[in-house]
C-alpha positions in Angstrom: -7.1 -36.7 -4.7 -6.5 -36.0 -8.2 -6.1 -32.8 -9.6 -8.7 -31.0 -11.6 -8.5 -31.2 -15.5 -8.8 -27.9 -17.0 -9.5 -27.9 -20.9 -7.5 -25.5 -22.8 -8.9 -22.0 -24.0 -9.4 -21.8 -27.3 -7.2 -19.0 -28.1 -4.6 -21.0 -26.7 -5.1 -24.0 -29.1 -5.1 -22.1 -32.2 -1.4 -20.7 -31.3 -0.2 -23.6 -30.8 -1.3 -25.1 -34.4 -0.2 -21.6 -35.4 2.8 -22.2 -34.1 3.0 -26.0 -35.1 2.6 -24.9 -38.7 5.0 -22.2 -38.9 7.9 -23.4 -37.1 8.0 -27.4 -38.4 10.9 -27.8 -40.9 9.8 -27.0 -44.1 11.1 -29.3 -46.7 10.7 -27.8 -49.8 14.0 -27.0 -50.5 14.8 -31.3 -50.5 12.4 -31.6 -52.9 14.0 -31.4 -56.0 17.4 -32.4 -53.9 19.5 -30.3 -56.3 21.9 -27.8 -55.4 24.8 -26.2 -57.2 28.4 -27.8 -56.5 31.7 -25.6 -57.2 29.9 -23.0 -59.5 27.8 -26.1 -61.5 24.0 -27.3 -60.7 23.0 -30.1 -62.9 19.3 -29.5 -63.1 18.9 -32.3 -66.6 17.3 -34.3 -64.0 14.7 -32.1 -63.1 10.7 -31.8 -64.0 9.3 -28.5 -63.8 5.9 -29.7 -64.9 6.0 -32.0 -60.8 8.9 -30.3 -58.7 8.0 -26.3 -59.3 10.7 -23.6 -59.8 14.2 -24.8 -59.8 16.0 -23.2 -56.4 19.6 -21.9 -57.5 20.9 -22.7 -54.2 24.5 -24.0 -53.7 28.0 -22.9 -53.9 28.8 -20.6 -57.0 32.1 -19.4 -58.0 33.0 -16.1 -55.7 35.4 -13.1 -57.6 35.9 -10.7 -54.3 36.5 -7.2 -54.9 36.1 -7.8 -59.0 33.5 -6.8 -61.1 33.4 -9.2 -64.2 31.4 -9.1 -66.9 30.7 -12.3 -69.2 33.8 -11.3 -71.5 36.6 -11.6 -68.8 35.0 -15.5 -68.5 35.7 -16.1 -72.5 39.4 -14.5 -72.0 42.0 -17.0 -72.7 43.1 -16.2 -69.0 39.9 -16.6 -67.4 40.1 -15.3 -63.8 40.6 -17.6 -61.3 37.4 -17.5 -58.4 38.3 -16.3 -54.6 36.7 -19.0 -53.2 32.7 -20.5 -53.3 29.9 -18.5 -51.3 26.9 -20.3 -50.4 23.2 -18.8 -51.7 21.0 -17.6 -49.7 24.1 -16.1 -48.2 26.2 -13.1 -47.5 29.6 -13.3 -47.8 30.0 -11.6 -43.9 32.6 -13.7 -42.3 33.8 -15.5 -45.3 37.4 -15.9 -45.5 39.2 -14.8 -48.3 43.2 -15.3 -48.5 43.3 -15.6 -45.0 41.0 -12.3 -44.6 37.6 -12.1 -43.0 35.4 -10.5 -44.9 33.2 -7.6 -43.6 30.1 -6.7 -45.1 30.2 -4.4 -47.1 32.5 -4.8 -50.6 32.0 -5.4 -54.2 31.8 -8.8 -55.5 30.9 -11.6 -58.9 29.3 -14.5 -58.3 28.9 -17.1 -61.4 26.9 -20.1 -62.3 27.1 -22.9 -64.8 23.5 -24.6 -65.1 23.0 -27.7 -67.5 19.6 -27.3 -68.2 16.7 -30.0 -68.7 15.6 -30.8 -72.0 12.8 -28.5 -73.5 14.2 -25.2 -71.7 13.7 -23.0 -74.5 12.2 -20.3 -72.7 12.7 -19.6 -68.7 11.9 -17.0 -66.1 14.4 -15.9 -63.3 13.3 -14.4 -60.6 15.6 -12.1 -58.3 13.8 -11.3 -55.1 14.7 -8.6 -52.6 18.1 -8.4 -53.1 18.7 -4.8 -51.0 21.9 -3.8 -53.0 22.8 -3.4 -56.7 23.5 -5.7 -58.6 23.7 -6.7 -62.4 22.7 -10.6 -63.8 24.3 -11.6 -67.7 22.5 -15.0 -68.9 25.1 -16.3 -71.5 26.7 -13.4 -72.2 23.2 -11.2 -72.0 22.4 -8.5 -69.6 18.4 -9.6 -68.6 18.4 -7.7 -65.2 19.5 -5.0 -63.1 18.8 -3.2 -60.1 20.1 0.0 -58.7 23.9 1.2 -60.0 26.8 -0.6 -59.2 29.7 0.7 -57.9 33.2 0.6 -56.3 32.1 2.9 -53.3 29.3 4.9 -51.3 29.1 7.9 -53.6 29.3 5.9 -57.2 26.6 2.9 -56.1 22.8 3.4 -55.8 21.1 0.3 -54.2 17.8 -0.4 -55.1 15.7 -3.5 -53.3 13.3 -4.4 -56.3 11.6 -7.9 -57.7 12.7 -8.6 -61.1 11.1 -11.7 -63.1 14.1 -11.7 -66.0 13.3 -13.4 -69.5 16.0 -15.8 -70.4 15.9 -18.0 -73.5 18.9 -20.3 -73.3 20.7 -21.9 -76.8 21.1 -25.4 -75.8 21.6 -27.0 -72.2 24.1 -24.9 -70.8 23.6 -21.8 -69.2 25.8 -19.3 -67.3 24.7 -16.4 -65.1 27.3 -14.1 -64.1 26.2 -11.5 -61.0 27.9 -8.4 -59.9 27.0 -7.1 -56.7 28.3 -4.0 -54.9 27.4 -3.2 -51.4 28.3 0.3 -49.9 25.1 1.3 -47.7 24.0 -2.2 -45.5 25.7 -4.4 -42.7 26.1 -7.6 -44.7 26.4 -7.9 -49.0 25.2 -11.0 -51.2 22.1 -13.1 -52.0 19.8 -12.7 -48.7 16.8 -14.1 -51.3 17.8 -17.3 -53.6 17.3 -17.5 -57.1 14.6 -19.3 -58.8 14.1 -20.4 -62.4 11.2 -21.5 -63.6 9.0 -22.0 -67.1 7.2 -18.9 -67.8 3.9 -19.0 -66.5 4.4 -20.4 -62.0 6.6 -16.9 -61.0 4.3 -14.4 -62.6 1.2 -16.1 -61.3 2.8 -16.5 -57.7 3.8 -13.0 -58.3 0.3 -11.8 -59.3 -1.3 -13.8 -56.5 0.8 -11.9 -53.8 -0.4 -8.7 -55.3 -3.8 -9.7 -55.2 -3.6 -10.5 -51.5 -1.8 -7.0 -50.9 -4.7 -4.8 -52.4 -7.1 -6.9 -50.6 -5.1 -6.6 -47.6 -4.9 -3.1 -47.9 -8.4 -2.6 -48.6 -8.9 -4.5 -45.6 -6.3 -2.7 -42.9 -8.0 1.0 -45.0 -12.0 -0.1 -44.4 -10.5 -0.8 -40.5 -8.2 2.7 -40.3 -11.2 4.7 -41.5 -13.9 2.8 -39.0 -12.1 3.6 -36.4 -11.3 7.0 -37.3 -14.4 8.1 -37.9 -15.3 6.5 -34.5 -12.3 8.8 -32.7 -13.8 11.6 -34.8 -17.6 11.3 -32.8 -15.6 10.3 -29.5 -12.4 12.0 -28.8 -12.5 9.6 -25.5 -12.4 6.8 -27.4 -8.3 7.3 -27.7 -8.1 3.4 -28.4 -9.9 3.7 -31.8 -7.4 6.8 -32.5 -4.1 4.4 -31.9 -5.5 1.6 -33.9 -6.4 3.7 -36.6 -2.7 5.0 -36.7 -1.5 1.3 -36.5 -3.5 0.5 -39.6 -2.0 3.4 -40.8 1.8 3.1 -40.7 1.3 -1.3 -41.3 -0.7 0.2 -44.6 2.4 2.0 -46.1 5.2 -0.2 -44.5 3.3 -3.1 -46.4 2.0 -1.7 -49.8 5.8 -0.2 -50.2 8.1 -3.1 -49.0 8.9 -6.7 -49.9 6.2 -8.4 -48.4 4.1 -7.1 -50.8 6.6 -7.2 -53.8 6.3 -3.5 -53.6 2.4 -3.3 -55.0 2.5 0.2 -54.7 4.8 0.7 -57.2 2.2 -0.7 -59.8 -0.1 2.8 -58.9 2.4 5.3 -57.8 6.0 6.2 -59.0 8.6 4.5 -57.1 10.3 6.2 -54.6 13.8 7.5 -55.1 16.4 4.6 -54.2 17.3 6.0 -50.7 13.5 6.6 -49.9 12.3 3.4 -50.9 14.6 1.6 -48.4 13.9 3.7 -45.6 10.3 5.1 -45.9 8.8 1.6 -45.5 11.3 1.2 -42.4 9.8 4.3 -40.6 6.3 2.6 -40.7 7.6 -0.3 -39.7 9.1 1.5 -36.4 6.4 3.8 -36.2 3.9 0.7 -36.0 4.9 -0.2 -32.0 4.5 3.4 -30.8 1.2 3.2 -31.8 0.1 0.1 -31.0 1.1 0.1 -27.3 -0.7 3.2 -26.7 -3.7 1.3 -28.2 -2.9 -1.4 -25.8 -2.0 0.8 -22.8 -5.6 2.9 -23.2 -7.6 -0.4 -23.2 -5.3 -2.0 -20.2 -3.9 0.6 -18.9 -3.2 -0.8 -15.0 -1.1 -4.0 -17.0 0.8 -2.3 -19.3 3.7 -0.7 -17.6 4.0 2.8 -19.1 7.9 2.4 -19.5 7.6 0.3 -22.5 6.1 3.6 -24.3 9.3 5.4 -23.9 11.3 2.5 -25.1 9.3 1.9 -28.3 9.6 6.2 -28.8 13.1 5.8 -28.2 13.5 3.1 -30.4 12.2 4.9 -33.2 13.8 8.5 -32.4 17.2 6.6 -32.8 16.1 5.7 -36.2 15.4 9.6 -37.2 18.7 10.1 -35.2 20.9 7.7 -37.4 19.2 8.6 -40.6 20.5 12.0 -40.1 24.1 11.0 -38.7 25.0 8.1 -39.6 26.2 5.7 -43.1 23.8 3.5 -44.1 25.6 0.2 -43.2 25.5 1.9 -39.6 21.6 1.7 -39.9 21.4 -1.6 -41.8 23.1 -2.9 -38.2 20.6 -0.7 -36.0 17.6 -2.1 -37.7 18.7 -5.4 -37.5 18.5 -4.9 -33.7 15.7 -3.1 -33.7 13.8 -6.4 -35.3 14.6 -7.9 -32.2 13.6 -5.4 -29.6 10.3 -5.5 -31.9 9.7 -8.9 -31.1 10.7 -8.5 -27.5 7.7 -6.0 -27.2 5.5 -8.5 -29.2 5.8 -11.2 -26.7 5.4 -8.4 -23.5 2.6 -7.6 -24.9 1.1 -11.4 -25.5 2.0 -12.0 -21.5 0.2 -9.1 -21.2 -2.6 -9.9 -22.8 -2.5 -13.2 -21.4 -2.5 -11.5 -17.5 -5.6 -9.3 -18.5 -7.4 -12.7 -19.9 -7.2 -14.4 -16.9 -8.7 -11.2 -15.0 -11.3 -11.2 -17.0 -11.1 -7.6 -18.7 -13.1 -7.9 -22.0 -12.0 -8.5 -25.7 -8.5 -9.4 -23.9 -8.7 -12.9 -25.0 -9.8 -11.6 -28.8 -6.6 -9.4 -28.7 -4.2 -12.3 -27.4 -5.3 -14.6 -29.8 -4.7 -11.8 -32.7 -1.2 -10.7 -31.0 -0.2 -14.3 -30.5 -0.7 -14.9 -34.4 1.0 -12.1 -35.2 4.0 -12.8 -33.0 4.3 -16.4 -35.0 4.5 -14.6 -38.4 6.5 -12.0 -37.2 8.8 -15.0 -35.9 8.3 -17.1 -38.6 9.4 -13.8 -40.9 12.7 -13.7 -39.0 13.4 -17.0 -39.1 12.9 -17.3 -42.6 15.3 -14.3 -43.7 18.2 -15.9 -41.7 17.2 -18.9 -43.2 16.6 -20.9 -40.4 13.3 -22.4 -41.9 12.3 -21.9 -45.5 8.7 -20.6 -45.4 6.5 -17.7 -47.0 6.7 -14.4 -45.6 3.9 -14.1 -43.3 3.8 -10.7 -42.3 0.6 -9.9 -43.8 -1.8 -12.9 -42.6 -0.8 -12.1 -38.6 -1.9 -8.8 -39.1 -4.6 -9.1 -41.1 -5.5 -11.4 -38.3 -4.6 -8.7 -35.7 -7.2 -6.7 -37.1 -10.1 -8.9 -37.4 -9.4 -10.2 -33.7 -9.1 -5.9 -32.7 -12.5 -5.9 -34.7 -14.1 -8.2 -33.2 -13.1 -7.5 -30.1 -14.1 -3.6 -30.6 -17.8 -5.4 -31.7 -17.7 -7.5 -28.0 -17.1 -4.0 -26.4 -19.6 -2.3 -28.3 -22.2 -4.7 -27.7 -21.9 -4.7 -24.0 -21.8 -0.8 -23.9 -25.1 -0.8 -26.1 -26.9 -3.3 -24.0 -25.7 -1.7 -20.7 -26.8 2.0 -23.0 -30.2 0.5 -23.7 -30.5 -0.6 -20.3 -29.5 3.0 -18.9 -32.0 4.0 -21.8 -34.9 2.0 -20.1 -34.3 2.9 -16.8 -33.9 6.7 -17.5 -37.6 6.0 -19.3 -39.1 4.7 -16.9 -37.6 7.6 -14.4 -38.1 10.2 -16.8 -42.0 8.9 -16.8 -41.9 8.9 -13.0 -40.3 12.3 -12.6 -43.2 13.6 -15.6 -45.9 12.3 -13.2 -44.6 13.9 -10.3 -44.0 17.0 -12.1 -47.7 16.9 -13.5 -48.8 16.2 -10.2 -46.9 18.8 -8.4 -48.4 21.3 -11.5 -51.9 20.2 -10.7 -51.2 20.4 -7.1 -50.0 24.0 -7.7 -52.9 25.1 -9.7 -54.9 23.5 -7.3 -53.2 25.5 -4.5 -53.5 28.6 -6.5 -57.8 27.8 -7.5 -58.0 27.5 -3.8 -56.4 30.2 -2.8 -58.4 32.4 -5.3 -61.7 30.4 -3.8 -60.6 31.6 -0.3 -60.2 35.3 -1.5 -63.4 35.6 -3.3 -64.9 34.0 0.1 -62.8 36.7 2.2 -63.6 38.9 -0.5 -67.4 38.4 0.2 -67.5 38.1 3.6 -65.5 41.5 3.8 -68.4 42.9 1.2 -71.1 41.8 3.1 -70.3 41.8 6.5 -67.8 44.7 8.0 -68.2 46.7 5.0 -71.8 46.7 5.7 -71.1 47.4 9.4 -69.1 49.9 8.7 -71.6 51.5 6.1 -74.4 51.1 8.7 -72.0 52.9 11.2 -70.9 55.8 9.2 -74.7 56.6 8.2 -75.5 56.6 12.1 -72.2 58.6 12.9 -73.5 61.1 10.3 -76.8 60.9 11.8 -75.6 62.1 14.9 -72.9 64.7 13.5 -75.9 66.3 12.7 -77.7 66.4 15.8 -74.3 67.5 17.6 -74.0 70.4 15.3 -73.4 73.5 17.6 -72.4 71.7 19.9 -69.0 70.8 22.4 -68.9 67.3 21.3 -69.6 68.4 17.6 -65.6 68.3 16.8 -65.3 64.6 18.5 -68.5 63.5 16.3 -66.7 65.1 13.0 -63.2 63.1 13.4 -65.6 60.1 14.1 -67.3 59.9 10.9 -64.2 61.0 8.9 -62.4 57.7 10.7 -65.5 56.0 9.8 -65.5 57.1 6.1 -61.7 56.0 5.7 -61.9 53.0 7.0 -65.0 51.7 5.4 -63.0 52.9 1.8 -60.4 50.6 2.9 -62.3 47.9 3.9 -64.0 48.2 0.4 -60.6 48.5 -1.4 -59.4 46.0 0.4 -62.4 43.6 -0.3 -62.3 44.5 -4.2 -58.3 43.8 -4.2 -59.0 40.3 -2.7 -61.8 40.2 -5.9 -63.0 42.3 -7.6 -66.8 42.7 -7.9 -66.3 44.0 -11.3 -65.7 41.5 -14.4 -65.4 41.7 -18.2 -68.4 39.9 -19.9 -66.1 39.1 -22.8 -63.4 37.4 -20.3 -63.0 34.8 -17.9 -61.8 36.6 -14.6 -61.7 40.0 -12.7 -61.4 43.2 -15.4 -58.1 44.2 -16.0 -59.6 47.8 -17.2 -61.6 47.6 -14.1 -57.8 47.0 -12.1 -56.4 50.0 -14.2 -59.1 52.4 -13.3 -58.9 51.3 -9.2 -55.3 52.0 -9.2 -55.1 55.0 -11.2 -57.9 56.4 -8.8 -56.0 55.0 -5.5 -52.7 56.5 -6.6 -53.4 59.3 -8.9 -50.8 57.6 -11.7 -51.9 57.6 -15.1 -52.7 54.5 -16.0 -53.8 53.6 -20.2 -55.1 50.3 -20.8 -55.2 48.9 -24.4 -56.2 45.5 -25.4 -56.3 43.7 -29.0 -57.9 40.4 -28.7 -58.5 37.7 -31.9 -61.2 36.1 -30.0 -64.7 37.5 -29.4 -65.7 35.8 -26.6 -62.1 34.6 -24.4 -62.3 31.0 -22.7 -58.6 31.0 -21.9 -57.7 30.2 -18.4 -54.9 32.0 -17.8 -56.6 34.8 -17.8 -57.2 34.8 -14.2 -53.7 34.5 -13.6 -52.5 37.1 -15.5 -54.7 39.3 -13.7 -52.9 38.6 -10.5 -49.8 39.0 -12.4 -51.0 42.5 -13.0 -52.1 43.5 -10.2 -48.5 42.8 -8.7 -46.8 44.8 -11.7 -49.4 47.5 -11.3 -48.7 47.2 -7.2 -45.0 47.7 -7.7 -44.5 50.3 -10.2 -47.0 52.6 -8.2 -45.3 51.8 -4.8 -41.7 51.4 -6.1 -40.7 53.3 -9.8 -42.0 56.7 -9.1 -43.6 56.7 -12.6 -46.2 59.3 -13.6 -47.7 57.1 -16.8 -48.2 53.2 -16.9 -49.4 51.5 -19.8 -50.9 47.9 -19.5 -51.9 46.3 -23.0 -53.0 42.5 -23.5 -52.4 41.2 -27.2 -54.1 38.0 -27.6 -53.2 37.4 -31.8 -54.2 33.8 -33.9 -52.5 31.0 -33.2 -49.7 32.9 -30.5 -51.4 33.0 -27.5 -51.8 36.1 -25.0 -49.4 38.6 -24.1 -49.5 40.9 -21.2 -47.4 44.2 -20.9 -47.1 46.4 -17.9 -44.7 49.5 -19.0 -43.7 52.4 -16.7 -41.9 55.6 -16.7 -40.4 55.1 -13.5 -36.5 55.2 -12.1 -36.2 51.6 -13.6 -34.7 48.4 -11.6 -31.0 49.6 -12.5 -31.4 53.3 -10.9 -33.7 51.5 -8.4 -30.7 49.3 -7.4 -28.7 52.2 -7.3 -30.5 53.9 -4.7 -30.9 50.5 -2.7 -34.7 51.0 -3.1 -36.0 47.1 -3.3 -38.0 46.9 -5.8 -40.8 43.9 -5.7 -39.1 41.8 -3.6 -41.6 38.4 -3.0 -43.6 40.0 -5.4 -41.4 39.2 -8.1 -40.7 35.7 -6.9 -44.8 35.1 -6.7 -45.3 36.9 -10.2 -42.4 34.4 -12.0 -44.0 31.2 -9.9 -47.6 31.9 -11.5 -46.4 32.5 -14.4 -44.2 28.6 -14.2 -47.6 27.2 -13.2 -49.5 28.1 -16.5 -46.3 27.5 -18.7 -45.8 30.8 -19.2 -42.3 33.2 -20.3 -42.3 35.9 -17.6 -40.0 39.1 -18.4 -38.8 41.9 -16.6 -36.5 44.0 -17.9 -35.4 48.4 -18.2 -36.7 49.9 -21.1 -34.9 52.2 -22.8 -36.4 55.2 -22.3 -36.5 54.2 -18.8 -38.2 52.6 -16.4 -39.5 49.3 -16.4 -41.2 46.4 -18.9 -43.1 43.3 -17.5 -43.6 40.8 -20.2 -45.9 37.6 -19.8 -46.7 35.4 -22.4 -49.3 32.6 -21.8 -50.2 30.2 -24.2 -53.9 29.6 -25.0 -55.6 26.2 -27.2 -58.7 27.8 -27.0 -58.9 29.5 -30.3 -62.3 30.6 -31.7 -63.7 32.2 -35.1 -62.1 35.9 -35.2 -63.8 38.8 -34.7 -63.4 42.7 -35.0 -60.2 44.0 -32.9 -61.6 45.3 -29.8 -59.5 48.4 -27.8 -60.2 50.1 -24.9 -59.4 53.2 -25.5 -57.8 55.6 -22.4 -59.8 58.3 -20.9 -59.2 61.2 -19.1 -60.2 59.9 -15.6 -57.2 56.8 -16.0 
């Protein structure tokens, strides 16, 4: 049997065009098939109108250890050249008399062009050329960069573009270039030379620009997205580390060569040493950052020892910046490029192993990270000169970030459907729980209408039955405490009826505290100034009852359940507080429903607690659950003068045409 044909991902396709396209031999350096031959490039042959800017590649003439300036060539003992150096080059590892050279030195390199006819006016371009140098067109200084100089202390390197005006007399041409190189690992032309009418190098120049600023727009929309996205959710750490990615591959970008330095057109340049090694620390501080993003999205495939390489990678920077010469850090970032793309291709196996799993917006981020790797290969190949292509620093991450983006859209998406779906079913729970909670409310009230039903029937039945018994016996016992009087069994007949006359108070008291016969007219409900007078009589307390009320005739249907509440408040500070006053007052205002206020004089519930005296008890806990069941805020606190305060407040939506405040004003009896 055959084995199964599985298509290729599309992720994987588009690397390998990527990689097709940036890795074939370029060929654009054969074009024009011209290059310079012992100091001399015959370019009479060549069209710039078909074949583009003129590449001054080739051997020139190589002066080691001289600086020459155009009048030493017009001596009558011209100086005879150390040997030819080939450009792009360095002249590392050259020999010179039998001597290796190393790479740093001092150095004049010279050309003889024989120009094509028309040349009258030309543009040079001399392109990231990382040490100072010095350019005479026949006999003319037209560039500069930095200070030249013999040593460390006397040169200043400066890495700059410089599109130099040259307007040649005739068909020859000379360019004589000093270079010195004190501070990096390897002097001479990294960049070749191009000439070229005026108009092609200022518009590829302008066109680069261009792409940088929307570049950076782009990489600034993304670094403050997912900023402000770390700012609502400190969880989301991922959006923190990408937004410090975009951050350091914004600076390293707008203030190196890839971007021929388009800062520099908005901001003062940096001071040379500073402009050579700020863009470097965003370029090392970019893989700290973006394998902590990877490691929070992935964090069971990334191996956390890569973090303390890429921190150690750029503390060794800091560490050599401080320590050691400048050539001494040239080297160390040249090996630093290539732990760099070590940790780029971890992290595209990575990526690759959490595709396969499954793990979303992994293949997103491959496919990004895999581009990204190509440009940052094709980028290194192309400054050793391996392939002669573009730099393409800024398309792979440009790419990164639009692949991070859309990947951060897939993960969004699935957390707002699986949100909405936890939305929908905490609806339709929250609508279940409502209905039980309504129905356990009605049930409740139900409980409580039945349970007042069953006291005004206890009630009743206490009223008319044994407290009628009770009335009929005491009248008989009386009857016949009269007819005893005199004699023996008079004293027996006495402590009869007074047994009889107690207990048919009680049975009264206790039917009118089960429900009261007596009501307000003006009020659904027992009377609470009925309540106030029944206790102060039963206790001997003085009790004041006030009450404001908006409405004249009261339809709330609370009210019955603040009269319980009452009653218990009433019940407890007579029993409990030892108070000598209590005031009840009932505020029922426009628009704020009704308040109830039970104050005492007593000990208070501090002083109370003190003493260990309980006070309430279940009371409390029945007062606070009637006052849940008609939505109302029940209070109990000390007062400050002492004793106690019992707060209720009901609400009320049956409000009716105000009328004159009504108050029941305290009399002496209460």
């Amino acid at each position: 049997m055959g084995r199964a044909f599985h298509p290729v991902p599309p992720f994987v396709a588009v690397l390998l065009l990527a990689a097709a396209f940036l890795l074939l031999p370029s060929d654009r350096a054969a074009a024009d098939g011209l290059r310079a031959d012992n100091g001399v490039l015959d370019l009479r042959g060549f069209d710039p109108a078909t074949m583009g800017p003129a590449r001054l590649d080739g051997a020139w003439e190589f002066y080691w250890n001289r600086l020459l300036t155009p009048q030493d060539f017009a001596a009558s003992t011209a100086p005879s050249p150390s040997g030819l150096i080939s450009l792009p080059g360095t002249w590392r590892g050259m020999l010179v008399n039998g001597e290796t050279l190393g790479g740093t030195g001092q150095a004049t390199l010279r050309l003889r062009l024989r120009l094509w006819p028309e040349a009258d006016t030309l543009t040079l371009r001399l392109f990231d050329i990382p040490m100072a140098y010095r350019l005479w067109a026949n006999g003319q200084l037209v560039a500069g960069s930095g200070i030249v100089g013999t040593d460390a202390d006397s040169e200043t390197p400066l890495r700059s573009l410089v599109l130099a005006r040259i307007a040649p007399e005739g068909e020859d041409l000379e360019l004589v270039l000093q270079i010195s190189n004190h501070h990096f690992r390897a002097g001479g032309v990294p960049e070749g030379l191009r000439l070229a009418l005026p108009g092609p190098l200022e518009a590829e120049r302008d066109r680069i620009w261009t792409f940088s600023y929307f570049f950076a727009g782009c990489l600034l929309i993304t670094l403050l997205y997912h900023l402000f996205l770390f700012h609502l959710d400190r969880m989301q750490v991922s959006a923190g580390y990408f937004s410090g990615f975009c951050l350091c591959m914004l600076c390293y970008c707008m203030s190196s060569n890839t971007s021929f330095w388009a800062i520099n057109r908005f901001l003062p340049a940096l001071p040379p040493p500073w402009s050579e090694y700020v863009p470097l620390f965003f370029y090392m501080a970019c893989a700290p950052m973006l394998f902590r993003f990877y490691y929070s999205l992935y964090p069971k495939v990334f191996h956390p020892a890569i973090r303390y390489l890429v921190d150690l990678r750029l503390a060794v920077f800091f560490l050599l910046l401080l320590t050691a010469p400048d050539y001494r850090v040239s080297q160390y970032i040249a090996f630093s490029i290539f732990v760099g793309l070590g940790c780029a291709i971890y992290y595209v196996v990575r990526l690759f192993v959490c595709t396969r799993r499954g793990m979303s917006g992994a293949g997103l981020l491959l496919l990004g990270s895999g581009v990204s790797l190509l440009a940052s290969l094709n980028d290194g190949l192309s400054h050793a000169k391996l392939i002669n292509t573009p730099y393409l620093i800024q398309f792979g991450i440009l790419f990164l970030v639009v692949t991070q983006s859309l990947a951060l859209a897939k993960r969004f998406t699935h957390a707002f459907i699986s949100v909405g779906k936890l939305s929908e079913e905490l609806e339709r729970k929250n609508r279940s729980l409502m209905a039980e909670m309504e129905e356990r409310n009605r049930l409740e009230q139900e409980v409580i209408n039945i349970s007042e039903d069953e006291r005004r029937r206890i009630s009743h039945e206490l009223h008319d039955g044994l407290c009628q018994k009770l009335t009929g016996a005491r009248l008989r016992a009386s009857i016949l405490n009269k007819r005893l009087a005199g004699t023996d069994d008079a004293t027996t007949m006495a402590s009869l009826v007074a047994l009889l006359d107690a207990s048919t108070d009680d049975a009264y008291r206790t039917s009118r505290g089960l429900w009261p016969v007596e009501h307000d007219p003006a009020m659904p409900g027992p009377s609470l100034d009925d309540l106030a007078r029944r206790i102060a009589k039963d206790t001997g307390i003085n009790v004041r009852f006030e009450m404001r009320r908006y409405c004249g005739q009261c339809t709330n249907p609370n009210m019955r359940t603040l009269y319980r509440i009452a009653q218990e408040a009433l019940t407890n500070a007579a029993k409990h507080a030892q108070a000598q006053t209590i005031r009840v007052k009932l505020r029922c205002p426009a628009q704020d429903g009704v308040t109830l206020t039970v104050c005492d004089d007593g000990i208070g519930r501090t002083a109370s607690a003190r003493k260990g005296t309980r006070m309430g008890g279940l009371g409390l806990g029945i007062m606070a659950h009637r006052a849940d069941v008609i939505h109302a805020k029940l209070t109990i606190e000390d007062a400050p003068q002492g004793g106690t305060v019992v707060t209720c407040a009901a609400p009320c939506d049956k409000l009716a045409s105000p009328t004159a405040t009504r108050r029941t004003l305290p009399d002496a009896s209460r």
